[in-house]
C-alpha positions, 0 to 999 in steps of 0.5 A, spaced: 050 674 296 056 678 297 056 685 297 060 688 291 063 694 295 065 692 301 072 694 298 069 701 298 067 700 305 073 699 308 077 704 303 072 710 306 074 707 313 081 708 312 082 701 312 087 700 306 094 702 307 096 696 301 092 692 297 095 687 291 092 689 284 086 693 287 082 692 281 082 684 281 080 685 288 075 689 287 072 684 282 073 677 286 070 681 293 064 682 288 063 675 284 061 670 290 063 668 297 071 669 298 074 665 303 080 669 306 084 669 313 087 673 318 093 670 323 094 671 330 100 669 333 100 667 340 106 672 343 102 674 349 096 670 353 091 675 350 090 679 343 091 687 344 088 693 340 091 691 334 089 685 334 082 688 335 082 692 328 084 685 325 077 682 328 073 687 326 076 688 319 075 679 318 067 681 321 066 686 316 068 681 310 064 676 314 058 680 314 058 683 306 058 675 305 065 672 305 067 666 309 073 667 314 078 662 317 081 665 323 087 662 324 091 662 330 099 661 330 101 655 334 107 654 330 108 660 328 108 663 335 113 658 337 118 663 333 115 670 332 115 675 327 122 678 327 121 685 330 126 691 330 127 692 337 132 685 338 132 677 337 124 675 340 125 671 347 123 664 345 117 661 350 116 655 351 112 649 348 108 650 354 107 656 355 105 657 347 100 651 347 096 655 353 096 661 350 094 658 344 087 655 346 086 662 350 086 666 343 082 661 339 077 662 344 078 669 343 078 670 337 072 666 336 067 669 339 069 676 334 065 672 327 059 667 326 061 660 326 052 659 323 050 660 316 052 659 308 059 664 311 061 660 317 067 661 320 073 655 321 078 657 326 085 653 325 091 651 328 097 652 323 101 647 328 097 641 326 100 641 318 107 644 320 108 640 327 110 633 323 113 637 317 120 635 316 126 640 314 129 637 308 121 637 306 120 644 308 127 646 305 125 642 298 118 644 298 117 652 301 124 654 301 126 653 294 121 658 292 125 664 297 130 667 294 135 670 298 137 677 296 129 679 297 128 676 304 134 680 305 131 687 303 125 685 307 124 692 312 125 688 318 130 684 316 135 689 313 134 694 319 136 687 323 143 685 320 148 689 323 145 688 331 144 682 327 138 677 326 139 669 327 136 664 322 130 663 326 127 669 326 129 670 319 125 664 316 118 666 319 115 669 312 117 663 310 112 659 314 107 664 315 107 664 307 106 656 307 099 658 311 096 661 307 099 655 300 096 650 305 090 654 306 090 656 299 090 648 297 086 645 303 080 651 303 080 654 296 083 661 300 084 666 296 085 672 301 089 674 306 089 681 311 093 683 317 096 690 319 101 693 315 107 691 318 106 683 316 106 687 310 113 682 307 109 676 310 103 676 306 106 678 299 111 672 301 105 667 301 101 671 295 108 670 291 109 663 294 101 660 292 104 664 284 110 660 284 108 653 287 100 653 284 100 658 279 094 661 282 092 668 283 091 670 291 088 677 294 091 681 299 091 687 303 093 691 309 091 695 314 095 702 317 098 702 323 093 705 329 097 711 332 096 716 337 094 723 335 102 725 335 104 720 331 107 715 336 105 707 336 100 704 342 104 700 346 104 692 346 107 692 353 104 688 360 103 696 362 101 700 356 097 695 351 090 696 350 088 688 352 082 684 349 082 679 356 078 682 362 083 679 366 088 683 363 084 690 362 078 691 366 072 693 363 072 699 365 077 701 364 078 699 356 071 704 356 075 709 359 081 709 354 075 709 348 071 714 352 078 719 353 080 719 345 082 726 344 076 731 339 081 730 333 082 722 333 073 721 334 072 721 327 078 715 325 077 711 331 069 711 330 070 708 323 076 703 324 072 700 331 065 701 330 060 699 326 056 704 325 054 708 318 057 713 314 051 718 316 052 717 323 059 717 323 059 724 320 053 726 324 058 724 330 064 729 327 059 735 326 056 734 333 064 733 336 067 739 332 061 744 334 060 742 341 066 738 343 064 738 351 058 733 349 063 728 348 057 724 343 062 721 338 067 719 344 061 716 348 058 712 342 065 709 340 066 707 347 059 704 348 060 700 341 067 698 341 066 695 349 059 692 347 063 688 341 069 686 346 066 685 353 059 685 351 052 690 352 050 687 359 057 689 361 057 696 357 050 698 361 053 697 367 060 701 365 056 707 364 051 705 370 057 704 374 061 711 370 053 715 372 053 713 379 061 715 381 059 722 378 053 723 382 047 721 377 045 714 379 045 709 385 052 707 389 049 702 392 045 699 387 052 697 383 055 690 383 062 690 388 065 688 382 064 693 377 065 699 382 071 695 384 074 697 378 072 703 376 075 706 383 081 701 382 082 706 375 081 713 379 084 711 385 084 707 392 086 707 399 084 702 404 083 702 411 082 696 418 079 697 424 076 704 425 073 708 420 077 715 420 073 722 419 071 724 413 077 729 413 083 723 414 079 719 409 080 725 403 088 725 406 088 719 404 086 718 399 090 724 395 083 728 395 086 733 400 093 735 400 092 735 407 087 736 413 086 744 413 085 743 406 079 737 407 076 741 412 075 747 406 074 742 401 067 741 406 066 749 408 066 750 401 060 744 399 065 741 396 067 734 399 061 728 398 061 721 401 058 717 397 054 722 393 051 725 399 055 732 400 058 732 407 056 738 411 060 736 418 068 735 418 067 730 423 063 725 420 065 718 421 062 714 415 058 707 418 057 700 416 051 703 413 056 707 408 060 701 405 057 700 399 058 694 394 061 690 398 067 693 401 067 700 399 066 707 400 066 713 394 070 720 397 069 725 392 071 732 391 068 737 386 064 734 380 070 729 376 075 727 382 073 721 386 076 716 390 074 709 393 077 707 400 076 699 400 074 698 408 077 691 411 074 687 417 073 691 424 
């Protein structure tokens, strides 16, 4: 059985920017298992932050009893949904094939593949790869008029600085998923981040005109930084899913550093916990910010729904032990590898130089008077033990987890030194 107010859950956690008939969806989400979709195209070799909110929106259906049928856009990603920044940089068949597979197997481990819900993961490639131009044109295209895919948002933005025609027919094929899926499947609901707002009417309206059925949607906000400005999809600036791409660590760090007035948005959009505990966290935030409980719970659920809990429980043993509450040498090199690497590294052959050359080093220290009064002030710690002697030259007894040393200055700021054969 379904729960008739997850439409409400999801209203009350900020997660309905537009929805089609409100009503009519509420209904449907009550009477019985819903079978819906939500589309991720392959544009990079991993999924990101918004593609996060999407995953955890298709595992809260899932949850209150629907069935979800992720798809991944091996067609689709050969284009790409038109953007108001330029024409998209087509990949190559190649390159959108492996990146494919590596978010199928991303997005599989987000919703259960067991009970009467099970999940189905598709491929649009595999109905739209032998697909012909004049059945395409005949059987989608003729239900597109003209002038409303021309007073589409991006589309409008686009036609001065110009859109080519590839661009410009994307709604077109993301609409004819959901038709496919609609017939194939018996989906009648689809979501996805309001800015795929104009696709996901487009297959609503397509399944009206080309079946005469009556299909659901709904869209999600734009995630935004607390001045109003976009998280960014860059190689550099975008939060990604992949521990190859973002370590661990540091996707904790990020949750962890959510400023005081984004906690209580961010802990219902990412999380799973209750109305009651969100609120509690919010109290707890506004009353006594410097305990940081709601960051420390949104870091710890959202990485142990992403990365897993083993890994989140050695992030928060590896984030304890830097800052003087745990074993240094107990962590596994890997984990206190990456936590160093975010904070800061320097590196060093041969000889280990003194503690004070290494707090130079390593930015610590603006220079060798102020390590020396960094140490004369008790402020200077090697490996959590507070060095007492300028002089101290660190052995191969202090390198610890595999390779390295932790220099640290005051209560928050350290620095690793990663040592290399001597």
């Amino acid at each position: 059985m379904s729960t008739p107010n997850v439409l409400d859950d999801l209203e009350w956690r900020g997660l309905i920017a537009h929805s089609t008939d409100r009503d009519a969806l509420r209904a449907a989400l009550g009477q019985g298992s819903v079978r819906f979709y939500v589309g991720f195209d392959p544009t990079a070799p991993s999924l990101h932050m918004g593609n996060l909110v999407q995953l955890l929106t298709a595992r809260r259906l899932q949850d209150a009893g629907h069935t979800p049928y992720i798809l991944v856009g091996g067609a689709t990603g050969m284009i790409g949904d038109p953007k108001d920044s330029g024409e998209r940089t087509l990949n190559t068949a190649e390159t959108v094939a492996e990146w494919t597979e590596r978010v199928r197997r991303q997005v599989s481990g987000f919703v259960s593949f067991e009970g009467d819900n099970a999940a189905t993961v598709v491929n649009n490639h595999d109905w739209t790869a032998e697909l012909s131009v004049i059945d395409f044109l005949r059987d989608i295209g003729k239900h597109f008029p003209v002038n409303r895919m021309l007073a589409r948002d991006t589309v409008r933005r686009r036609l001065e600085s110009g859109i080519s025609f590839t661009e410009f027919s994307y709604v077109l094929l993301q609409s004819m998923d959901f038709l496919h899926l609609f017939r194939a499947h018996g989906v009648t609901l689809q979501h996805g981040g309001s800015d795929q707002w104009g696709n996901i009417t487009g297959g609503a309206e397509l399944i009206r005109r080309a079946e005469g059925g009556a299909a659901h949607a709904f869209a999600t906000p734009l995630i935004t930084k607390a001045d109003g400005t976009k998280y960014g999809k860059t190689e550099a600036g975008a939060l990604w899913l992949d521990p190859e791409m973002m370590t661990p660590y540091a996707f904790y760090q990020f949750w962890l550093n959510v400023e005081d007035s984004q906690v209580g948005e961010m802990l219902r959009i990412f999380t799973f916990l209750s109305r009651e505990e969100i609120e509690e966290l919010e109290q707890q935030t506004a009353e006594k910010p410097f305990l940081r409980a709601g960051q420390r719970a949104l870091a710890e659920a959202v990485t142990s729904f992403v990365h897993g809990p083993a890994e989140t429980e050695r992030i928060r043993s590896a984030s304890a032990a830097l800052f003087g509450g745990g074993d240094l040498a107990a962590l596994d090199g890997e984990t206190l590898g990456a936590a160093l690497r975010e904070a800061g590294t320097a590196e060093v052959e041969g000889e280990i130089p003194s503690v004070v050359e290494l707090l130079v080093l390593t930015g610590l220290a603006q220079s060798r008077n102020d390590a020396r009064r960094t140490i004369g002030d008790g402020g200077a710690y090697l490996n959590n033990e507070r060095v007492t002697d300028p002089d101290q030259v660190p052995g191969a007894e202090d390198v610890v987890g595999g390779g390295w040393l932790v220099l640290r200055r005051g209560k928050k700021r350290f620095a690793g030194v990663a040592v290399g054969p001597r």
